[in-house]
C-alpha positions as CSV (number, residue, x, y, z in Angstrom):
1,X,-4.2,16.2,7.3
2,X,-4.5,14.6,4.1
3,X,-4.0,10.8,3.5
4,X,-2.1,12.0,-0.3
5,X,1.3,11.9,-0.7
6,X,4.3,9.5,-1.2
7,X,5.4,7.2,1.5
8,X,8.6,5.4,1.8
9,X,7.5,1.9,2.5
10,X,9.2,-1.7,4.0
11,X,6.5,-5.0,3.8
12,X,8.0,-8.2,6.1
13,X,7.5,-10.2,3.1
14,X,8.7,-14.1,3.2
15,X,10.9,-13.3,0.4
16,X,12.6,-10.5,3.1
17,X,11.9,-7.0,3.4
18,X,10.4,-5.2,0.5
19,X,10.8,-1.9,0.0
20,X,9.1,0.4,-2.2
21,X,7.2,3.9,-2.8
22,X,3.5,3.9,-2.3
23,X,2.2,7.0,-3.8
24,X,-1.5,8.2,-2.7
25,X,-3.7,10.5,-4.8
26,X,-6.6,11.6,-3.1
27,X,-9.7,12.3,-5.7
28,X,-11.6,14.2,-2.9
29,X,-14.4,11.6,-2.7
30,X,-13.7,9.1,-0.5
31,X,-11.5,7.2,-3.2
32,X,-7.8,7.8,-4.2
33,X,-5.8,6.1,-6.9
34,X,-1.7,5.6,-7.7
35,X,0.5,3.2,-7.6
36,X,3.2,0.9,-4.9
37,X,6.5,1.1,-6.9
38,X,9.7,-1.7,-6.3
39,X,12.2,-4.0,-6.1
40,X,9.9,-6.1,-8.1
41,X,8.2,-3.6,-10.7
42,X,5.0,-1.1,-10.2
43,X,1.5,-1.9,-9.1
44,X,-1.7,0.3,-9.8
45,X,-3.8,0.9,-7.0
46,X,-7.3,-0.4,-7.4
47,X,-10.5,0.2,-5.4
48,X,-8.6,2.7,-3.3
49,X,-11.1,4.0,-0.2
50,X,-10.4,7.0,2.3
51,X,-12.4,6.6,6.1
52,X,-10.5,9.2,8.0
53,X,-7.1,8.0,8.5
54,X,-7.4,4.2,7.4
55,X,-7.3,3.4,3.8
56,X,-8.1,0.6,1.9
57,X,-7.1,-0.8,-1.7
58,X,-5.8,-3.6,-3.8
59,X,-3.0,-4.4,-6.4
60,X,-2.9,-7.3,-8.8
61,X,0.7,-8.5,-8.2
62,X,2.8,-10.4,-11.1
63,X,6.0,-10.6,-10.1
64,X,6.8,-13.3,-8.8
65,X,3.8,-14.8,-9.1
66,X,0.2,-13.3,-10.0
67,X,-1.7,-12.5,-7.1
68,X,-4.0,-10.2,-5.6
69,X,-2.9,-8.3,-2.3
70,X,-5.6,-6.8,-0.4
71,X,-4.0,-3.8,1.4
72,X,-5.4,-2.1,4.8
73,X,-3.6,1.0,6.1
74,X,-3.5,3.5,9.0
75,X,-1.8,7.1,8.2
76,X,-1.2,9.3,11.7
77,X,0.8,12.4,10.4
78,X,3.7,11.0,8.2
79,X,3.7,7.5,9.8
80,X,1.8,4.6,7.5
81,X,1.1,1.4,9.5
82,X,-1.0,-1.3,8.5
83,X,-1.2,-5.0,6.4
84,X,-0.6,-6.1,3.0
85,X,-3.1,-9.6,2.5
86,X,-1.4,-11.6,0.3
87,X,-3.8,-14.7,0.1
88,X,-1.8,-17.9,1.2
89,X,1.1,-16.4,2.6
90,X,-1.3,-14.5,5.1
91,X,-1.2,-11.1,5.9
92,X,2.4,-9.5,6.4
93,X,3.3,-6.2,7.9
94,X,3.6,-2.4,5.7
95,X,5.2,0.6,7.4
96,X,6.3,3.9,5.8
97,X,6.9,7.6,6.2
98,X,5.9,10.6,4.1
99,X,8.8,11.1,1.9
């Protein structure tokens, strides 16, 4: 099954949970691009990579601060599991469904 779609999505954030849609667009070479929309305003997804079911990306947060998050995910049918890095305030928890 393909890792593209849109995912309904909660992050155990210190600020609370954070819920948002992460949408996944799968350019059918390894990489895929879109965007985690929120609460706080949209991200782009950057440096996006497929292995299997695991993906990996990044997103250049501003709101409420600028940071980079460095994002790690596992997708087993419609069930997305995995860790958003977010630097000093460590990694914390994502989980999602397909919408």
């Amino acid at each position: 099954m393909s890792v593209a779609g849109t995912y309904n999505t909660t992050v155990k954030s210190p600020m609370g949970d954070q819920s948002g849609t992460l949408t996944i667009n799968d350019n059918g070479d390894g990489t895929f691009s879109g965007n985690m929309a929120g609460g706080m305003g949209a991200m782009d997804i950057a440096s996006g990579t497929i292995e299997g079911s695991t993906i990996k990306w990044s997103m250049d947060m501003t709101v409420p601060m600028p940071m980079k998050l460095d994002c790690e995910a596992t997708i087993d049918g419609d069930t997305l599991t995995g860790t958003v890095n977010a630097g000093a305030f460590g990694a914390m928890p994502v989980s999602g469904t397909r919408a």
